[in-house]
N, C-alpha and C positions, 0 to 999 in steps of 0.2 A: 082785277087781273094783274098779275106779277110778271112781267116780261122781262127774258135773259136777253142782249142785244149783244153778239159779236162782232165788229166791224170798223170803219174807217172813222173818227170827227175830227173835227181841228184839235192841234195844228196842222192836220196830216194835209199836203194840199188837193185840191182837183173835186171836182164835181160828185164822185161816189162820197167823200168827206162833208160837204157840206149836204148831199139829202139825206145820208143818214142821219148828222145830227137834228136836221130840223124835226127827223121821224121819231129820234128821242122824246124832243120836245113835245110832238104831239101825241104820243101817250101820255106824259103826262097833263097834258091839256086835257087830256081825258078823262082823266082822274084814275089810270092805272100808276102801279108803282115802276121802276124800270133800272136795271143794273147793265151798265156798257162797261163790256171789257175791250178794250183798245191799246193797239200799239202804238198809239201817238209821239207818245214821249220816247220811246224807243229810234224815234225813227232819224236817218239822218239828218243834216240841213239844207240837202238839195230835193227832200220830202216834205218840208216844213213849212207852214206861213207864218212870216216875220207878227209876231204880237208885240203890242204894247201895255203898258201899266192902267192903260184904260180899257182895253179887251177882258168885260167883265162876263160875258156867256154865258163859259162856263160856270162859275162860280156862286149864277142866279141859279143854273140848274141846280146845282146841289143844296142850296138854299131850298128848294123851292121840292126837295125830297130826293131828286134822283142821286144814283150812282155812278161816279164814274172808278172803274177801275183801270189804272194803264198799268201796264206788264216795264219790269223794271228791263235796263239796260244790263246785254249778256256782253263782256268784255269781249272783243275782238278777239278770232283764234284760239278761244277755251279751248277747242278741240277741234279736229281736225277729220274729216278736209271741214273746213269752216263755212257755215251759214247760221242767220241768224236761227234759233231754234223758237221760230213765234207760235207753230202748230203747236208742239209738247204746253211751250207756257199759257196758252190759249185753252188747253185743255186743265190746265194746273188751274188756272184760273176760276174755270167753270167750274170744276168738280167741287173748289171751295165755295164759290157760290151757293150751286144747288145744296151742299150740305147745310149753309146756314137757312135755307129758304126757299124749297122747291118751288120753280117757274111754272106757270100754266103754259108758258111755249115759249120757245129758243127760237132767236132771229139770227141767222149769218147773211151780211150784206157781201156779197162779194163774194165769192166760192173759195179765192187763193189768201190766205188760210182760213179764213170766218166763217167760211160757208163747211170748209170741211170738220172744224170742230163745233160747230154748233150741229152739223148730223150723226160726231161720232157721241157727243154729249147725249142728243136725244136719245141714240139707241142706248145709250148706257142705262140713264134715267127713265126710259119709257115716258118723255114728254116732247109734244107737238112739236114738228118744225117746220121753219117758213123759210123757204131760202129765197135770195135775189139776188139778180145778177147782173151785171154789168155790158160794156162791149166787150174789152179784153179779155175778159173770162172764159166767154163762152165763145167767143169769136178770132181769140189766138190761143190763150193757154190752151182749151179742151183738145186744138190741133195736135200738142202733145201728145202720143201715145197713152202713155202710162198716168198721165193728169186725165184725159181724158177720159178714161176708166174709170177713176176713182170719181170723178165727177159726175158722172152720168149714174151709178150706183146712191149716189147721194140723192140727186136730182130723183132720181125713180122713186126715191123712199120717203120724197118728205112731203107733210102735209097738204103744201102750200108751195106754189113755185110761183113768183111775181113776176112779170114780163109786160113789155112794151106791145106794140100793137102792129112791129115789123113783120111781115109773111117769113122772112129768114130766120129770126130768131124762133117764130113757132116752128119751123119746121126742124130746127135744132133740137128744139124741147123735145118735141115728140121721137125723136130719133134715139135723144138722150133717155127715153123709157118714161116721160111724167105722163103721168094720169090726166086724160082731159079734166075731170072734174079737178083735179090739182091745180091747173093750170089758169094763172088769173091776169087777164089781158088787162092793164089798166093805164091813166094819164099820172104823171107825177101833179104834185102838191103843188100850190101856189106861190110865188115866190114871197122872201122875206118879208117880213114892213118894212125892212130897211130901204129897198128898192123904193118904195112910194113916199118916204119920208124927207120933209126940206131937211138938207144936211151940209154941215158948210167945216166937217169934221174932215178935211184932206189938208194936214199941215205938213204941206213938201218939203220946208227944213227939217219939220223934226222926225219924219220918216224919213229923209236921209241920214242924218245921222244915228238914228237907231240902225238903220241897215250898215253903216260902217261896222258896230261891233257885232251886228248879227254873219254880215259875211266872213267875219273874224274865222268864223267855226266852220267856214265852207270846204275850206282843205285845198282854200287855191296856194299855187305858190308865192309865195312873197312878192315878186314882183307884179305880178297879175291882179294881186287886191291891191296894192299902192296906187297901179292905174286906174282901176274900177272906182277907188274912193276917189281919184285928182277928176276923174272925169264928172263925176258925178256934181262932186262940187263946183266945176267950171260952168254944168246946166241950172246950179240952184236958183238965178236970178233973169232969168231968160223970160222973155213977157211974148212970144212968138207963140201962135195959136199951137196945140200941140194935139199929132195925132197919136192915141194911146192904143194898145195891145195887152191881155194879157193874158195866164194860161202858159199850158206846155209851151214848150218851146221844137221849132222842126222844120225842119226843109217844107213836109207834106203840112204843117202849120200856118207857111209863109214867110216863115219867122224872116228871112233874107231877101224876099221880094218887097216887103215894107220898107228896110232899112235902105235898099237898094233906089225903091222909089223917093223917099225921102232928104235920101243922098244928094238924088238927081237935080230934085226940083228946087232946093238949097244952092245946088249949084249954079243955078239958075235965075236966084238971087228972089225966089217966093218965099217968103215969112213962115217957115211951119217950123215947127221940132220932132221931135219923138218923146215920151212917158209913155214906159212899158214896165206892168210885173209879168215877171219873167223864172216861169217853174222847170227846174231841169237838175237835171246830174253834175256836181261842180264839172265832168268834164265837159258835158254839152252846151252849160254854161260858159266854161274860157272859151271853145270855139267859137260860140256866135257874139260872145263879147271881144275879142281877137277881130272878127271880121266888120263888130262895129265901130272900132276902136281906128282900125285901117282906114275910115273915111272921114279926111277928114274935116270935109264940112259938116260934117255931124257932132264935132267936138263942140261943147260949150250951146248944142241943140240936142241934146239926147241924153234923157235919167233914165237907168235902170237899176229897179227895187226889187226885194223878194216877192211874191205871192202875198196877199194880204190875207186877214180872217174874212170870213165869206158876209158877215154885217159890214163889214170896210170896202166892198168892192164897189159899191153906186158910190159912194164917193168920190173912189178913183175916177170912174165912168165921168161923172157930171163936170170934172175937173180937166175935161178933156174937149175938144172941140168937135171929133170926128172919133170913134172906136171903130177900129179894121180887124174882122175875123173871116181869113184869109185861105181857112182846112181846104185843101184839093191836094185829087188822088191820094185819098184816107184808104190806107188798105183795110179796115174794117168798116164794110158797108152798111150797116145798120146802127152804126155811130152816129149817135145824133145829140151833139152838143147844145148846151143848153146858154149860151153865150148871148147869139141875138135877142131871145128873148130878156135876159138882163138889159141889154143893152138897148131894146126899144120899150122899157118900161122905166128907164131913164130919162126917156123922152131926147137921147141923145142918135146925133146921126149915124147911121150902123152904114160901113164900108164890107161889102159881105163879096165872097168869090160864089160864081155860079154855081159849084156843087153843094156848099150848102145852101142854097138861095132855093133848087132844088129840093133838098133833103129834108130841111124844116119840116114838123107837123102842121103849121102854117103858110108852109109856100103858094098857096092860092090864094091866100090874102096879102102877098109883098108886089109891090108895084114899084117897077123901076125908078127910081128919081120921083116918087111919092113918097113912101115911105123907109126908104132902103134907097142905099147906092150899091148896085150890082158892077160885080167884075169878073167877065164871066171868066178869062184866066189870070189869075192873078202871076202868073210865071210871064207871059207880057207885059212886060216894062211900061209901053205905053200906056197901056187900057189901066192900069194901077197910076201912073202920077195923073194922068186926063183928071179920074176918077178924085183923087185928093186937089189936085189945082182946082177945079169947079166946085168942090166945097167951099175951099180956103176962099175962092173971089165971090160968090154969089151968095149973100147975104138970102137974097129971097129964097133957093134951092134950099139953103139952110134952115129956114124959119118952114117953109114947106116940108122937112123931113121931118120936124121937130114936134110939127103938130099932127101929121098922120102918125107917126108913131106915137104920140100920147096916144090917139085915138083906137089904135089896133089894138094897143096892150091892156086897155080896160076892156076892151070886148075879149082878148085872151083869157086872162084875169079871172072875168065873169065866168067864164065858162071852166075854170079849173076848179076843182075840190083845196077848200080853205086845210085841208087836213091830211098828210097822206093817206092814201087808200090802203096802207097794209096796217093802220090802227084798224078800222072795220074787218077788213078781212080777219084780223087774229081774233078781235069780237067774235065772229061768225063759227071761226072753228071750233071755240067753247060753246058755243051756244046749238053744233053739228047744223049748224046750216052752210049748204054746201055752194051758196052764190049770196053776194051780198049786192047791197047797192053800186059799192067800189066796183062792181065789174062792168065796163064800157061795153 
C-alpha cells in the first residue's frame, strides 16, 4: 500500500507532531511505502523543538524507505494582506506526489490545513481519505463559521474519520455529516521505546548551550535573551531536587501557579528548583519568562529550555524528581492530554491538578498519593507547595509513587495497540472491509 501523509512531525512541537510521526513509522513497520508532506521546516521557532546533531529519527526514516517532503519557506509579506500560504503549497505538493505515484489513500492529521488538502487532493484524484482530528480543530476552529463549513463538508466526504472515544466529539461528528460506518472510535498507539528505555542521554550543559543559539532565532529582543541566557547559566550547576514541567505554556496550563509555588517554598528556605521545556509564542514566551525572572529566588533555581524531540522527553522526565501537569479550566473539554501517561511510564512522580486527574482515560485507576499526587486546584497556592513539600521531604511517598506508577503503566501499556490503529483501518478500506480490529 502507498500512503500520502499530510500533517504535523518534528521539529513541529506538541502532541498531534509526535503521533503523527510515530503513525509514519508504523506504516512503514508495515511494510507500506509512505510520502509525508510537512510544514515543519517552515515553521517558526516558538513552533519548533530544539534538535541536536544527535537527533537522528528522521534520517533513519528515510534510510529505511520513507519520504519526507517539507514545503519550503514563503518570505514574510510576498503579498498582502500576509499569511503563510501552507493550504496552496500543501496542495502544490500533493499534486506532485501523486503524479509521480498514485496513493491508495490520503492521510490529513489535523483538519487546519492537512486535513483540508488531503480531501481537496482526494477529490481531485478520486483516491480514499482518512482524515483525523484533533482537540482545536474540531473543538475551536470548526466554531468558526466559514472554517466550519469547509470542515464539516470534508469531514462528510471522507472515507475514514479517526476519533477518540469522547461522547462530545462523536456528537460533533455526527453533526459534521460523517457516516457511522466512516466513523472509527479508537485508542491511540503505545508509547515510544523511548519511554521504557535506561537513558542517561539528558546532558543540561550541552542543552543549554545549544538553546542559547537556538533562542538566537526566537525574535526576543536583545535585552530579554541576554537575560534568558545569564539566567540560565546561573541554574547550570544547582544540585537542588528539581520539579520539571513541559509543553504549552498558559495560565489554564498552570504555567504561573508552579513557578509561584516554587517561588514560595524557596523562600522558605526547601531545596527544590524548577527545569521546564517550555513551548509557546516568543511573545507568550517573554511574558512568563518576565514573570519568572521577577522572583527572585528563583534565580540560579530555574532552567528554561525549548521543547525537545519527542525520543528526548523521558529523559528530560527521569532527570527530574517530581513532573507537574497542572491543565485546569481547559476551555476544550474533550482535551485529553497525553502527559501523565509519559510521565507515569517513567516511573517518575506525576504532580497532576484535579481536572485532569478527572479526565484521564485512566482516572479509575489513579489513586491519590499511591500513584499520582493530586491537586485538586492548582490556582490554590496552598494545596500546590503542600503537594511539592511532601514530595521533596518524604523519601517513602516518593519510592511509593514510583513503584505504583511503574505498575500502572505496564498494565496501560499491555492494553494499548503496539501500532497505531489508522495503519489497520487504511488496510481495511483497500481490502472494503468496513470494521476492523482497530475499532474499540
Amino acid at each position: 500500500m502507498r500512503v500520502l501523509l499530510l500533517g504535523k512531525i518534528p521539529p513541529i512541537q506538541g502532541g498531534v507532531s509526535r503521533s503523527t510521526w510515530l503513525a509514519a513509522c508504523d506504516f512503514l513497520d508495515a511494510g507500506h511505502s509512505i510520502e509525508v508532506i510537512s510544514n515543519a521546516d517552515a515553521m517558526d521557532y516558538g513552533f519548533r523543538q530544539m534538535t541536536t546533531a544527535s537527533d537522528k529519527e528522521l534520517e533513519v526514516f528515510r534510510k529505511r524507505g520513507g519520504v519526507i517532503h517539507n514545503l519550503e519557506s514563503v518570505p514574510p509579506h510576498s503579498y498582502i494582506p500576509w499569511s503563510s500560504p501552507f493550504l496552496s503549497q500543501m496542495l502544490g505538493a500533493g499534486i506532485a506526489s501523486i503524479r509521480r505515484a498514485a496513493p491508495d489513500v490520503i492521510v490529513g492529521w489535523y483538519l487546519e490545513p492537512y486535513g483540508v488538502a488531503a480531501s481537496i487532493l482526494g477529490k481531485m484524484f478520486n483516491v480514499p481519505v482518512i482524515l483525523r482530528h484533533a482537540g482545536s480543530d474540531i473543538g475551536r476552529l470548526r466554531n468558526v463559521a466559514d472554517l466550519g463549513n469547509a470542515y464539516d463538508a470534508f469531514l462528510s466526504e471522507a472515507a475514514a474519520v479517526i476519533t477518540g472515544k469522547s461522547a462530545q466529539t462523536d456528537e460533533i461528528l455526527r453533526e459534521a455529516g460523517v457516516k457511522p460506518h466512516a466513523m472509527f472510535k479508537v485508542k491511540g498507539r503505545a508509547l515510544h521505546r523511548s519511554f521504557f528505555e535506561e537513558s542517561d542521554d539528558f546532558d543540561l550543559h550541552e542543552l543549554a548551550d545549544r538553546s542559547e543559539e537556538w533562542f538566537s532565532h526566537y525574535g526576543f529582543d536583545e535585552d530579554l535573551y541576554r537575560k534568558l541566557i545569564e539566567w540560565n547559566r546561573a541554574a547550570l550547576d544547582n544540585d537542588e531536587p528539581a520539579i520539571g514541567t513541559y509543553g504549552k505554556i498558559a495560565e489554564v496550563k498552570g504555567t504561573y501557579n508552579i513557578i509561584d509555588a516554587i517561588d514560595s517554598l524557596a523562600g522558605r528556605g526547601v531545596k527544590v528548583s524548577y527545569r521546564a521545556l517550555w513551548s509557546a509564542t516568543p511573545k507568550r514566551f517573554a511574558h512568563a519568562f518576565r514573570y519568572l525572572s521577577a522572583k527572585k529566588n528563583l534565580r540560579g533555581r530555574s532552567m528554561i529550555l525549548p521543547p525537545l524531540a519527542p525520543w528526548r522527553v523521558p529523559a528530560f522526565i527521569k532527570s527530574c524528581q517530581g513532573v507537574a501537569f497542572l491543565e485546569n479550566r481547559f476551555p476544550i473539554s474533550f482535551h485529553t492530554p497525553q502527559v501523565p501517561r509519559e510521565v507515569i511510564a517513567c516511573a517518575s512522580p506525576l504532580i497532576l491538578s484535579g481536572e485532569i486527574y478527572e479526565k484521564v482515560y485512566f482516572g479509575s485507576q489513579l489513586v491519590d498519593r499511591i500513584n499520582v499526587l493530586k491537586v485538586e486546584d492548582p490556582q490554590e497556592p496552598a494545596q500546590l507547595e503542600a503537594a511539592i513539600a511532601e514530595l521533596l521531604a518524604s523519601p517513602e511517598l516518593r519510592k511509593c509513587l514510583i513503584h505504583h506508577a511503574r505498575a500502572l503503566s505496564r498494565i496501560l501499556e499491555a492494553r494499548t495497540p503496539v501500532a497505531d490503529p489508522i495503519v489497520e483501518i487504511a488496510e481495511g478500506l483497500l481490502q472494503n472491509d468496513d470494521r476492523t480490529k482497530a475499532v474499540a
